[in-house]
C-alpha positions as CSV (number, residue, x, y, z in Angstrom):
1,X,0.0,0.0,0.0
2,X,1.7,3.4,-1.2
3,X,2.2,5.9,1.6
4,X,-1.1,8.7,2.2
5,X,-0.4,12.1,2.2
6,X,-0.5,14.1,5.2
7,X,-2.2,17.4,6.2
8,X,-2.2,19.0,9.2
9,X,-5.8,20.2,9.4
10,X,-6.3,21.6,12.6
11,X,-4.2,23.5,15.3
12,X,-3.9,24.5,19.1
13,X,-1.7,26.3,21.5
14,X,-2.2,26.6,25.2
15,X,-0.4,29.7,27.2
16,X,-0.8,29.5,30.9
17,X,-1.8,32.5,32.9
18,X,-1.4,36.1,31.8
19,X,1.5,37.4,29.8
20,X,4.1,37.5,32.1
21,X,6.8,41.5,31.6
22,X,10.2,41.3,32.1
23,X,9.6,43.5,35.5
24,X,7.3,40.8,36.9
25,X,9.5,38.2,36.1
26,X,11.3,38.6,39.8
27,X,8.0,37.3,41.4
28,X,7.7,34.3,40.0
29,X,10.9,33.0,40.0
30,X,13.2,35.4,42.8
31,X,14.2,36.3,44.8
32,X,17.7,37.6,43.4
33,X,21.0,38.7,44.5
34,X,22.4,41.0,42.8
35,X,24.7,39.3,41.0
36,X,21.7,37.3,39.2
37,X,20.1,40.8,38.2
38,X,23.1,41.6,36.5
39,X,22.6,38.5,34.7
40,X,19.6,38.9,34.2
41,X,19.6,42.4,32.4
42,X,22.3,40.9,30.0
43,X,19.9,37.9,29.3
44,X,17.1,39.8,28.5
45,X,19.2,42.2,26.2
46,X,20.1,38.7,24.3
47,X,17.2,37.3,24.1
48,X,14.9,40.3,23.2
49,X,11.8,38.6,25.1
50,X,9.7,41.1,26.4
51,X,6.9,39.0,27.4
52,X,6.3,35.0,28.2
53,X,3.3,33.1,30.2
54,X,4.6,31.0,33.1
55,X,2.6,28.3,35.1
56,X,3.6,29.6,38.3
57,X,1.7,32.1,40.2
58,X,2.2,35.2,41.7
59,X,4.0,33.9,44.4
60,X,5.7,31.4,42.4
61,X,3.6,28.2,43.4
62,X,1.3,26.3,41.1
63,X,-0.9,23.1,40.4
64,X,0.2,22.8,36.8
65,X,1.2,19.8,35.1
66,X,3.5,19.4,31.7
67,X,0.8,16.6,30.6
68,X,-2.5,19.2,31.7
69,X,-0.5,22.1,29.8
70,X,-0.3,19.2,27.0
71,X,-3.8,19.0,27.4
72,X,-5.2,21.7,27.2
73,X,-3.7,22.2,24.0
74,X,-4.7,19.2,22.7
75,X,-8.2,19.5,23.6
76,X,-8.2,23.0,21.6
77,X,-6.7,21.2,18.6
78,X,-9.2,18.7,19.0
79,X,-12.0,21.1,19.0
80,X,-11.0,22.8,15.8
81,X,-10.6,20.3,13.8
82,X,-13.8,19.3,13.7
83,X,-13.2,15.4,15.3
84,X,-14.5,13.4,17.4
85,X,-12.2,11.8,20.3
86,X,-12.7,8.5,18.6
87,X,-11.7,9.4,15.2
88,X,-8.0,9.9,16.6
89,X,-6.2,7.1,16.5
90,X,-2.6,8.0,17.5
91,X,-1.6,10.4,20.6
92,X,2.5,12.1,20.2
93,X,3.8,13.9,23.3
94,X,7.1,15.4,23.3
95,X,8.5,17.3,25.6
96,X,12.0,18.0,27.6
97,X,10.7,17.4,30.8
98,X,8.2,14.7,31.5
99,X,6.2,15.8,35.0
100,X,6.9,11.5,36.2
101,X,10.5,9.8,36.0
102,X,7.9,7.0,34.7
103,X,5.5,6.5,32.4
104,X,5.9,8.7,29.3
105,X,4.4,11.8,28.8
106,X,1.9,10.6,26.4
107,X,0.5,8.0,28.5
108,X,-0.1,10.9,31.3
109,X,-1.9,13.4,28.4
110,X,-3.6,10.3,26.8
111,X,-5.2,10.0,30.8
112,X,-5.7,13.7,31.4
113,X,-7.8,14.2,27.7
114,X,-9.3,11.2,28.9
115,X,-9.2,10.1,25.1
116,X,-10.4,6.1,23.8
117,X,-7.4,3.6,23.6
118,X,-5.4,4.6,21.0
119,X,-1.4,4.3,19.8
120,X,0.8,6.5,21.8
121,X,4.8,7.6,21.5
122,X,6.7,9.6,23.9
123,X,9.6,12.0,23.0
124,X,11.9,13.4,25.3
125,X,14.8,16.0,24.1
126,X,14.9,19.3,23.8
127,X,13.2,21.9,20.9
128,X,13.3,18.9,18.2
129,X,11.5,16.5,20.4
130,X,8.6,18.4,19.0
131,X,9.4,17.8,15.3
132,X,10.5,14.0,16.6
133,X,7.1,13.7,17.0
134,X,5.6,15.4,14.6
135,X,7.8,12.6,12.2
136,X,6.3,10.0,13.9
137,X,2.8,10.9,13.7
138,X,2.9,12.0,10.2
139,X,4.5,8.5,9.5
140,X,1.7,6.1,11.2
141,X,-0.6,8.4,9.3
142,X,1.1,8.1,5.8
143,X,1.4,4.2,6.8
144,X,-2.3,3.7,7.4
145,X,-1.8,2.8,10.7
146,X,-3.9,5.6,11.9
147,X,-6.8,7.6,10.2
148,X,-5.8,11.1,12.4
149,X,-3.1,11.7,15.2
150,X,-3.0,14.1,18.0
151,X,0.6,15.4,18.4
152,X,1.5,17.7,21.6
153,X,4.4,19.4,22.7
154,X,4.7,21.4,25.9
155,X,7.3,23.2,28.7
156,X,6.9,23.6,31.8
157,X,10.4,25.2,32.4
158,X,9.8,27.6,35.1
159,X,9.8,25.0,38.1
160,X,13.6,24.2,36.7
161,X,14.1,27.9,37.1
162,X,12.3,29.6,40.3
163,X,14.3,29.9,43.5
164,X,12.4,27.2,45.0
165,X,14.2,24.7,42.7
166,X,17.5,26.8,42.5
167,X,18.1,27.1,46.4
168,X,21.1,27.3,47.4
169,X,22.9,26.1,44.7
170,X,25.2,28.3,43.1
171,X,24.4,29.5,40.0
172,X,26.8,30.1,36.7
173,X,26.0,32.3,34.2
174,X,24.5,29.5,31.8
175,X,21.9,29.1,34.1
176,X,21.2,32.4,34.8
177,X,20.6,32.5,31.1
178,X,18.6,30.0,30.4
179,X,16.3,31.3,33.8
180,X,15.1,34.2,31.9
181,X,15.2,32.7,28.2
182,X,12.6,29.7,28.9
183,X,9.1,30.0,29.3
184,X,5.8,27.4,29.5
185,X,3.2,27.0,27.0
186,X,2.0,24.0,24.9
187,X,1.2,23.5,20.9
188,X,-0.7,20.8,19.4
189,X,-1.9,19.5,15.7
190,X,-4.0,17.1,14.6
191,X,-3.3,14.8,11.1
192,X,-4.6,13.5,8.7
193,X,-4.6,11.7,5.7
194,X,-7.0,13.8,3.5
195,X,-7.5,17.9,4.6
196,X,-10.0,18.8,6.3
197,X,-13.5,19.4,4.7
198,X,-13.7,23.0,5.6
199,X,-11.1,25.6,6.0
200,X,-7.2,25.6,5.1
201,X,-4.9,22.7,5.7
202,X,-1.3,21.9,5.5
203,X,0.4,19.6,3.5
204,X,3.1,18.2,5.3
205,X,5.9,17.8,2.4
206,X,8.7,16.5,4.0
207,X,10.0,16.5,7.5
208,X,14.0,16.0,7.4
209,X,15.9,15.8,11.0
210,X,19.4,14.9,11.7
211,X,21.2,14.1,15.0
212,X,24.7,15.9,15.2
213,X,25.4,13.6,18.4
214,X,28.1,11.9,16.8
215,X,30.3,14.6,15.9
216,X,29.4,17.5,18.8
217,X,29.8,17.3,22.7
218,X,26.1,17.5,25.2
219,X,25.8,21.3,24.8
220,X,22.4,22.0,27.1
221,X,21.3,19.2,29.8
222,X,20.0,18.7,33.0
223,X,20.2,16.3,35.6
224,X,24.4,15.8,35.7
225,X,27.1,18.6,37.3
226,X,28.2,21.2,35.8
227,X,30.9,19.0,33.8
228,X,28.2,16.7,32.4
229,X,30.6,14.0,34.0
230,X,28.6,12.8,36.3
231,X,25.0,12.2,36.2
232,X,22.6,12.8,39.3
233,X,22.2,8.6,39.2
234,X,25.7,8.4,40.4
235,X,25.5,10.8,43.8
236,X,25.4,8.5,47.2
237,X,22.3,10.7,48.0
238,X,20.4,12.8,46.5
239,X,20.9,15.8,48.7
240,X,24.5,15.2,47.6
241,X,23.4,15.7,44.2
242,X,21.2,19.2,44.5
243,X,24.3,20.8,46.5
244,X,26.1,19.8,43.5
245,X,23.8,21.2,41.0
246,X,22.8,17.9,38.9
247,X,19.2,19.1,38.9
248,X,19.7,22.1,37.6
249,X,19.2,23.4,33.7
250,X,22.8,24.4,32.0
251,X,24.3,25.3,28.5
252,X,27.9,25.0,27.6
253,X,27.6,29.1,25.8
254,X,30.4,28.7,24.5
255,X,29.7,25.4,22.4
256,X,26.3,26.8,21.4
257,X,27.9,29.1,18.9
258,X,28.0,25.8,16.6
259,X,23.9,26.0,16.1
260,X,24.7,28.7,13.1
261,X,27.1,26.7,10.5
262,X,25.2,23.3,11.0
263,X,21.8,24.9,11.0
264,X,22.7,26.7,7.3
265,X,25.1,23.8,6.3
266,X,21.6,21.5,6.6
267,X,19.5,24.3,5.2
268,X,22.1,24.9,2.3
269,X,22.4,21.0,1.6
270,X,18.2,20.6,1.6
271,X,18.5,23.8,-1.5
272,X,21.6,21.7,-3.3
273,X,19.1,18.5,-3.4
274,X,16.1,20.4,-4.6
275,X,13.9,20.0,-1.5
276,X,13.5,23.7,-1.0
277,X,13.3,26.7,-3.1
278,X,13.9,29.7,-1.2
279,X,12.2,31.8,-3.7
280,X,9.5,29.9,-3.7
281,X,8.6,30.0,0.0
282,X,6.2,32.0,1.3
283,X,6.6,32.0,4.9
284,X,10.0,30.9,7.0
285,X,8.8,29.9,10.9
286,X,12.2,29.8,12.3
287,X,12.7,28.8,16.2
288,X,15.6,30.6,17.6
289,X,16.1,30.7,21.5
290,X,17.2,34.1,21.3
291,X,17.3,37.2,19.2
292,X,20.9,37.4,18.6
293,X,20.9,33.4,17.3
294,X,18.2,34.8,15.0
295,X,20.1,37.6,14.4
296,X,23.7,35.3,13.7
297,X,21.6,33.1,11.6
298,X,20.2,35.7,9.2
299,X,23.7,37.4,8.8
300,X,25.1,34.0,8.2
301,X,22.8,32.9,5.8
302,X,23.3,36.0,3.7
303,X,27.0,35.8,3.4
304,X,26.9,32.0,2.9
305,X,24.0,32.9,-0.1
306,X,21.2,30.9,1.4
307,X,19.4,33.9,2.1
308,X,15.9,33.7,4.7
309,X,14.4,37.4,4.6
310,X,13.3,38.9,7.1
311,X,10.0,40.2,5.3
312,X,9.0,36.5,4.8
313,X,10.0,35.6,8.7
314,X,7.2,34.7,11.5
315,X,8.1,34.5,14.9
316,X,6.7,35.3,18.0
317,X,9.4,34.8,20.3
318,X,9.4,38.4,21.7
319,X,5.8,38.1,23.1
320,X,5.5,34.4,23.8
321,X,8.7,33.4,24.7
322,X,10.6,30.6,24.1
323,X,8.8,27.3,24.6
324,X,10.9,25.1,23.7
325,X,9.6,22.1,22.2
326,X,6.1,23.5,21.5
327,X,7.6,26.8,20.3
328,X,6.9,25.9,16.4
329,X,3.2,24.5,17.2
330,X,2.5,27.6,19.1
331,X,3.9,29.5,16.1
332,X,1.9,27.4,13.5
333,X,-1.0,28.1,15.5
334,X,-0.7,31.8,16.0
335,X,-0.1,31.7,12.0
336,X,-2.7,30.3,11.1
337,X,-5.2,32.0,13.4
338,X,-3.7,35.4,11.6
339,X,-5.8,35.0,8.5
340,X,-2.7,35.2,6.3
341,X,-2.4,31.9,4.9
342,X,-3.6,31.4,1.2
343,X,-3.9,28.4,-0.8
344,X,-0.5,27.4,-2.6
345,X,1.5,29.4,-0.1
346,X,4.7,27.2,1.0
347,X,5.9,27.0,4.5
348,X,9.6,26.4,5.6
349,X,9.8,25.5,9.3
350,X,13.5,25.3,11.0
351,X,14.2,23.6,14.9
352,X,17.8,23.7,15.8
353,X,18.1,21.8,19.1
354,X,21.2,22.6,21.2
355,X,20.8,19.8,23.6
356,X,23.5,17.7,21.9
357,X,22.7,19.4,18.4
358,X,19.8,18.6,16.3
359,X,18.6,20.6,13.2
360,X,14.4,20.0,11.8
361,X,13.4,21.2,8.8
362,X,9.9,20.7,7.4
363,X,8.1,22.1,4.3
364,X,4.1,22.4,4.2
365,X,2.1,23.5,1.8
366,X,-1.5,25.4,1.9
367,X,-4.3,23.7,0.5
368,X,-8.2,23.7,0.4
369,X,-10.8,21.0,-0.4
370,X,-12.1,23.8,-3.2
371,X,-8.6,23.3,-4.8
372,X,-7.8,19.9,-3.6
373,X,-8.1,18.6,-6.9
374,X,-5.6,20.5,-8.7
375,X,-3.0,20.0,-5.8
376,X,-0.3,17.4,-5.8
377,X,2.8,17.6,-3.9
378,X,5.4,19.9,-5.9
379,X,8.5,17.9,-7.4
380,X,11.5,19.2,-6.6
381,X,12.5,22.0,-8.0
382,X,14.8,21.5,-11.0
383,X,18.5,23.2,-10.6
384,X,18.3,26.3,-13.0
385,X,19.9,27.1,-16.0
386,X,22.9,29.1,-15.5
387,X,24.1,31.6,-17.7
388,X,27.9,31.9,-17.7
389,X,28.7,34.5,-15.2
390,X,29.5,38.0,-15.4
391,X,33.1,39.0,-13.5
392,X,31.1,41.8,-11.8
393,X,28.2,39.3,-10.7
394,X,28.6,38.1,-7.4
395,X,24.8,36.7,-7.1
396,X,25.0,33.7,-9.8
397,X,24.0,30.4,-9.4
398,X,27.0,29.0,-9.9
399,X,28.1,31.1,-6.8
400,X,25.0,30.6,-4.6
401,X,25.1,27.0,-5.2
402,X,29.5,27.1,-4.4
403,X,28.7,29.0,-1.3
404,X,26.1,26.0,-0.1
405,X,28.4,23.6,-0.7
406,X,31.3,25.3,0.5
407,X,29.1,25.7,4.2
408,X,28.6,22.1,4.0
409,X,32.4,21.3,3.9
410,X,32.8,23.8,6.7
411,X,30.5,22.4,8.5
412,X,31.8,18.9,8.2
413,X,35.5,20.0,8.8
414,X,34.5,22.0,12.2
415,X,32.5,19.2,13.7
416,X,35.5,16.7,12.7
417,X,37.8,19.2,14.6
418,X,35.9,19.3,18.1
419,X,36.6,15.1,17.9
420,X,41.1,15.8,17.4
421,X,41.9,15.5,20.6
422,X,43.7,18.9,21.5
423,X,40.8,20.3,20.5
424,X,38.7,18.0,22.2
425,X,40.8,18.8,25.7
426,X,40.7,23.0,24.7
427,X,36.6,22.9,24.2
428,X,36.5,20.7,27.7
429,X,38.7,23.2,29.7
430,X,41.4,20.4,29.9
431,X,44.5,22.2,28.4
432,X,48.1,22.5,29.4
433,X,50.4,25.1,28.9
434,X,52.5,22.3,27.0
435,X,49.4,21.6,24.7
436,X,49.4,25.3,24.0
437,X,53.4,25.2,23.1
438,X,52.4,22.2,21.3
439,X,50.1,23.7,19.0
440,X,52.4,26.8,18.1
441,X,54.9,24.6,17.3
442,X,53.1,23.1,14.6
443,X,51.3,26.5,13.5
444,X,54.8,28.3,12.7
445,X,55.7,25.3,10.6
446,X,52.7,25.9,8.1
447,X,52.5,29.4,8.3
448,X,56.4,29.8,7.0
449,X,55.2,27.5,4.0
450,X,51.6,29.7,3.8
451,X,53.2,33.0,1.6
452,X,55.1,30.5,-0.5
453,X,52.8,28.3,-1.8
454,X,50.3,31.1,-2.2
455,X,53.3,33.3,-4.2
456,X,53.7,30.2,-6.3
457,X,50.3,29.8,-6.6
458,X,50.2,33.5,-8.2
459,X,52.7,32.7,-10.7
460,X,51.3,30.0,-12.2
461,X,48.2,32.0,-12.9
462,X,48.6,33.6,-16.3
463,X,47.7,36.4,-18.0
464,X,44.0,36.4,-18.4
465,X,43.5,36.4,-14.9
466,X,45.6,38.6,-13.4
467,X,43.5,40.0,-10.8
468,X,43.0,36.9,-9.5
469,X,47.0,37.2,-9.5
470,X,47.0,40.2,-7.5
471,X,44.6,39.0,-5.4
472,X,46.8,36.1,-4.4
473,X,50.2,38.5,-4.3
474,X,48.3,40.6,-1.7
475,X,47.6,37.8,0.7
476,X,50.9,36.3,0.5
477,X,52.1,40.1,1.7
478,X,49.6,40.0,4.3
479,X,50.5,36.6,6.0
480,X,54.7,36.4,4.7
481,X,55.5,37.5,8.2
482,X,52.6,35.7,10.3
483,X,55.1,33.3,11.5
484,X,57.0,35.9,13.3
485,X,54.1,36.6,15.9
486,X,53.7,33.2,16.8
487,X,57.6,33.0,17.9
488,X,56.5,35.5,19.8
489,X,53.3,34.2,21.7
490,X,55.6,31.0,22.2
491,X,57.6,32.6,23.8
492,X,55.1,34.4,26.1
493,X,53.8,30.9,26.8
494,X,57.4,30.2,28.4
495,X,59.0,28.6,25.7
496,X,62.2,29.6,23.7
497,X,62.9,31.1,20.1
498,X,65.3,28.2,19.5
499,X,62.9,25.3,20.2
500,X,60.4,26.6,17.7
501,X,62.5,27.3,15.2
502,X,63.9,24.1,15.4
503,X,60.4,22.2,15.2
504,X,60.1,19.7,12.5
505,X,56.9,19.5,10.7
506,X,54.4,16.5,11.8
507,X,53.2,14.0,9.3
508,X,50.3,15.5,8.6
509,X,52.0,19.2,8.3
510,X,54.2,17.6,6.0
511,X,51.0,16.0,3.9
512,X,49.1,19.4,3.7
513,X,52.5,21.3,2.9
514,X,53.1,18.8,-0.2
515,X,49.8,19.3,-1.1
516,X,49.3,22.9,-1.4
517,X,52.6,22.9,-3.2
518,X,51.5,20.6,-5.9
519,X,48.3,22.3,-6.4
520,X,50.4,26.0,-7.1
521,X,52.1,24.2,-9.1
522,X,49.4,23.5,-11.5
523,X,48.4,25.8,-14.3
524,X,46.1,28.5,-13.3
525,X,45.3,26.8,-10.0
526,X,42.2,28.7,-9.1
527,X,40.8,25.9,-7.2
528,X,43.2,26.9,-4.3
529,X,40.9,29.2,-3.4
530,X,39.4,26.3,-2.0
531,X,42.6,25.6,0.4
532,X,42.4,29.8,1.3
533,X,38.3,29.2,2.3
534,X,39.4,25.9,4.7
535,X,42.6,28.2,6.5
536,X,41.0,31.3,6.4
537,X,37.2,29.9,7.7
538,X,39.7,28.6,10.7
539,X,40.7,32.5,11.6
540,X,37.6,33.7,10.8
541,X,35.4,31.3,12.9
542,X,37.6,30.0,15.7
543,X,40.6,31.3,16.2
544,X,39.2,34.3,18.6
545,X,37.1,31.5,20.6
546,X,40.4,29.6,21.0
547,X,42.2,32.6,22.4
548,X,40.2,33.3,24.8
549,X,39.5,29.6,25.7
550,X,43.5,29.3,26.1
551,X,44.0,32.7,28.1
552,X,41.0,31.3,30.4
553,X,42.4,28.1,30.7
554,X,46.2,29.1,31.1
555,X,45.9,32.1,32.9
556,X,47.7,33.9,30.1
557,X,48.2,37.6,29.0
558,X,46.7,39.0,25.9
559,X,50.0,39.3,24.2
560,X,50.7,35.3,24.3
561,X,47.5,34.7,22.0
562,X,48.6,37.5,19.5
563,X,48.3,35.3,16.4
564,X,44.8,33.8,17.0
565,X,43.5,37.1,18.2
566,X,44.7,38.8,15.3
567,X,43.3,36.3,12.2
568,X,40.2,36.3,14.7
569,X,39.9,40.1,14.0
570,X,41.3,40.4,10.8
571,X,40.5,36.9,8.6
572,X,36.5,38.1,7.9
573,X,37.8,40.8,6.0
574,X,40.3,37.7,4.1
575,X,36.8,36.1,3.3
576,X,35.2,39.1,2.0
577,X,38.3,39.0,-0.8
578,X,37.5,35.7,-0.9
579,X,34.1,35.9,-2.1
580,X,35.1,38.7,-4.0
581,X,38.1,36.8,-6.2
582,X,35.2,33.4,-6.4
583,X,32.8,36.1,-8.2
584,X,35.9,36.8,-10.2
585,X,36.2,33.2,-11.9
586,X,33.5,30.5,-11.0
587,X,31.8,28.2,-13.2
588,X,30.3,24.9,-12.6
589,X,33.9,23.1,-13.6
590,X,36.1,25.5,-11.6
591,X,33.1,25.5,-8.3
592,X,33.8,21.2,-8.9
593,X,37.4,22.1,-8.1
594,X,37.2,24.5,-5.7
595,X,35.0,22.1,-3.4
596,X,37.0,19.3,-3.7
597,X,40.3,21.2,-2.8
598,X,38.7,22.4,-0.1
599,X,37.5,18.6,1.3
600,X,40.7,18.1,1.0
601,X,42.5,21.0,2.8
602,X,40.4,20.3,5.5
603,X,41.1,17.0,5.9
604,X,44.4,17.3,6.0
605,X,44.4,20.6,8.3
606,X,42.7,18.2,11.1
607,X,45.4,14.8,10.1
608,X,48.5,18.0,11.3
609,X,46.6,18.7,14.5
610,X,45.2,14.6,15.2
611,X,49.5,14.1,14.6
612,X,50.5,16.9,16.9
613,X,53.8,15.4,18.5
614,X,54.4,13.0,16.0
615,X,57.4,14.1,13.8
């Protein structure tokens, strides 16, 4: 039996109490020190909340449930589509906090809606636990398994994050942060295998999620200390395990700046496959915790040429908070309650989940019974002719489509990095002042090489490119004398001018050096722009974060992380050449060859820091 389609033809959103200002947030979950307003001012300047609903009270108490918030949203869902209880035949819950260690949520909503025996599935994570579910329910649906589901997500954060909770543990700045980011409130949808016989529905296109567990460290938890080393389970007592703060909510900040590239490297890879056609959407519902990620993501997207503009964004994370889970339900619901939505319309939805790094995507489309007839679900959209590019044109396919897959290598490259173990001890706060010396070591050895292959790059360019020439001269002026500063931070670190002039290039220093050598010397080697995307992507995004890691770490001045401060600073105006010089030359051959020099860079860039110490 083929697979149904599936349509969301009803939605629902529960918001407990009254909206909830930033000046009656102190109520509910205080009192505060005056450290934690500090923190709280800052937080709220991120975030650019201005109002959320909490299921606490006044006085901070309440008789809330997750699985009655669930509910309640549910039951509104319910209502507007039209159903009866008995014509739903599968119940999703997904949440990051069930209200019981045991059962699942959905068994406790299935009780509290007080629904017929039906199918149920519980999901448990963070914001994707929502789209989790959504897959699953759209699956028994399309399977035939199940004539309509009932899908719920809800948060109930704010018991995590009132004092009564917090007591006397001390509290670091991540959970300060996320105690004025999170909010309560519940979504729900109900689907079905034919839209509904009044009204709009959505077409549920395709739901694409992807787990990032393999490659990236747990970035937001709860219920382990505040090393994720050891889980509550583990204490002697469980007293022992409050004063240590394992029931507490916390987010590594510093690892959550890796949301952006995979978020756009996914986005960028679901444009390169046809799935979506930015043009051709009508409305992006992005969740972002925070304004400034929203902010990052937008800038990001631009430069990396998978736009989402602004004018076609819907969020309503400044007056309904951050929920979490159920953030895109309440979102859908809020949408289509506007009166907005036309048949046709296309819908991009987007969940990054920091929890241990998840990114959702799903595409719906708007359709009516009236037009049912003449809807069928698009194809993908066919790649588009490309005219050969003008040298002034930096907006051409060819370069759209080389930016995507240049994020995608990026992407790849810095999640491969965080698992080399230096970097794995510098991201876990486990470094040494001789893992430090270690790593300069090894840096001066490529950088002396850098200017020269990049000189000999320029002269085997010939004469019917000689910007691109120039362009290459000038950054081989820029960086001929890099190597000099990094003697000098070495030496800052406590180590000697004649030990690091002395180092001998590792075996993988020694691949990548015979590498980029062979490529300059190849006839107009333009794909070594490639190679310059890979080393200067490293400046650009991680190179400031590792300075300030290592002078945290090491106790270190500002003057013995001179070199990583300065391409940190300096390497986004490097890319803006870059892009400049890729406008300059691209075409689908030379964009084949630019990619493929760039897997390669950046493959061998990780095998010299995975043979750190080996010479």
């Amino acid at each position: 039996m083929p697979p149904s389609e599936v349509f969301i033809n009803a939605t629902g959103a529960f918001l407990p109490g009254p909206p909830v200002s930033n000046d009656e947030m102190e109520a509910r979950l205080g009192p505060l020190d005056r450290r934690q307003r500090r923190l709280k001012k800052i937080a709220l300047q991120q975030n650019g909340i201005l109002e959320r609903h909490y299921a606490l009270d006044a006085e901070g108490n309440s008789d809330w449930t997750n699985a009655k918030l669930a509910a309640r949203a549910g039951a509104v869902a319910l209502a507007n589509s039209g159903l009866d209880a008995r014509d739903i035949d599968y119940l999703a819950a997904a949440s990051s906090q069930n209200d019981l260690m045991a059962p699942g949520l959905a068994s406790l909503v299935h009780g509290e809606m007080r629904l017929p025996p039906l199918a149920i599935a519980s999901f448990n994570s963070f914001c994707a636990s929502g789209m989790m579910a959504l897959q699953a329910a759209a699956n028994a649906v399309a399977a035939g398994t199940a004539r309509n589901a009932l899908l719920c997500a809800s948060e109930f954060s704010s018991r995590f994050l009132r004092h009564g909770h917090i007591g006397d543990c001390e509290t670091t700045t991540d959970v300060e942060f996320l105690r004025w980011t999170l909010s309560d409130g519940a979504g729900a949808v109900v689907i079905g295998n034919k839209p509904a016989a009044r009204g709009l529905s959505l077409r549920l296109d395709w739901i694409d999620l992807v787990s990032h567990a393999d490659t990236h460290d747990t970035c937001m938890w709860g219920g382990a200390d505040a090393e994720r080393s050891r889980p509550w389970s583990q204490y002697p007592t469980l007293e022992e395990a409050r004063r240590a703060g394992a029931f507490l909510l916390r987010q590594d900040l510093a690892a959550l700046e890796n949301i952006v590239p995979l978020g756009l490297a996914h986005y960028g890879r679901l444009i390169e496959s046809g799935k979506v056609d930015p043009d051709a959407i009508d409305w992006f519902l992005l969740h972002f915790s925070t304004e400034v990620f929203g902010r990052k993501m937008r800038e990001a997207a631009a430069l990396a040429g998978v736009p989402l503009p602004p004018e076609k964004q819907f969020t309503n994370l400044h007056h309904k908070g951050n929920t979490g889970s159920a953030s895109i339900f309440v979102m859908l619901d809020e949408l289509a309650a506007s009166g907005r939505l036309r048949p046709g319309q296309r819908l991009l939805c987007m969940v990054p989940e920091s929890g241990r790094f998840i990114i959702a995507f799903a595409q719906l489309t708007v359709v009516s019974v009236a037009e049912r007839a003449a809807t069928t679900i698009a194809a993908p959209a066919a790649e588009p002719d490309s005219p050969e590019p003008e040298a002034d044109d930096a907006s051409t396919p060819e370069l759209a489509s080389l930016r995507r897959r240049l994020a995608s290598v990026w992407v790849e490259f810095e999640s491969a990095l965080n698992n080399v173990p230096i970097i794995a001890k510098l991201n876990r706060g486990n470094w040494r002042i001789e893992d430090y010396r270690a790593l300069l070591l090894n840096q001066r050895q490529q950088v002396v090489e850098g200017a020269r292959w990049i000189a000999r790059a320029a002269s085997s360019i010939d004469g019917e490119r000689l910007e691109l020439r120039s362009t290459f001269l000038r950054h081989a002026q820029d960086e001929h004398r890099d190597y000099t500063i990094i003697e000098s931070d070495y030496v800052a670190a406590g180590g000697t001018l004649e030990d690091i002039r002395g180092g001998a290039k590792n075996i993988g220093s020694e691949a990548l050096s015979a590498w980029m050598f062979h490529r300059a010397s190849q006839p107009n080697p333009v794909d070594l722009l490639g190679a310059m995307f890979i080393i200067e992507g490293l400046g650009n995004r991680l190179a400031a974060r590792w300075a300030r890691a290592i002078r945290a770490q090491l106790d270190l001045p500002e003057d013995a992380t001179r070199f990583l401060a300065y391409h940190g600073a300096n390497d986004s105006t490097h890319m803006e050449k870059f892009w400049s010089s890729l406008a300059e030359v691209v075409t689908p051959a030379i964009a084949d060859a630019i990619v493929k020099t760039a897997k390669v860079t950046a493959r061998l860039y990780r095998l010299q820091l995975e043979e750190i110490g080996n010479t």
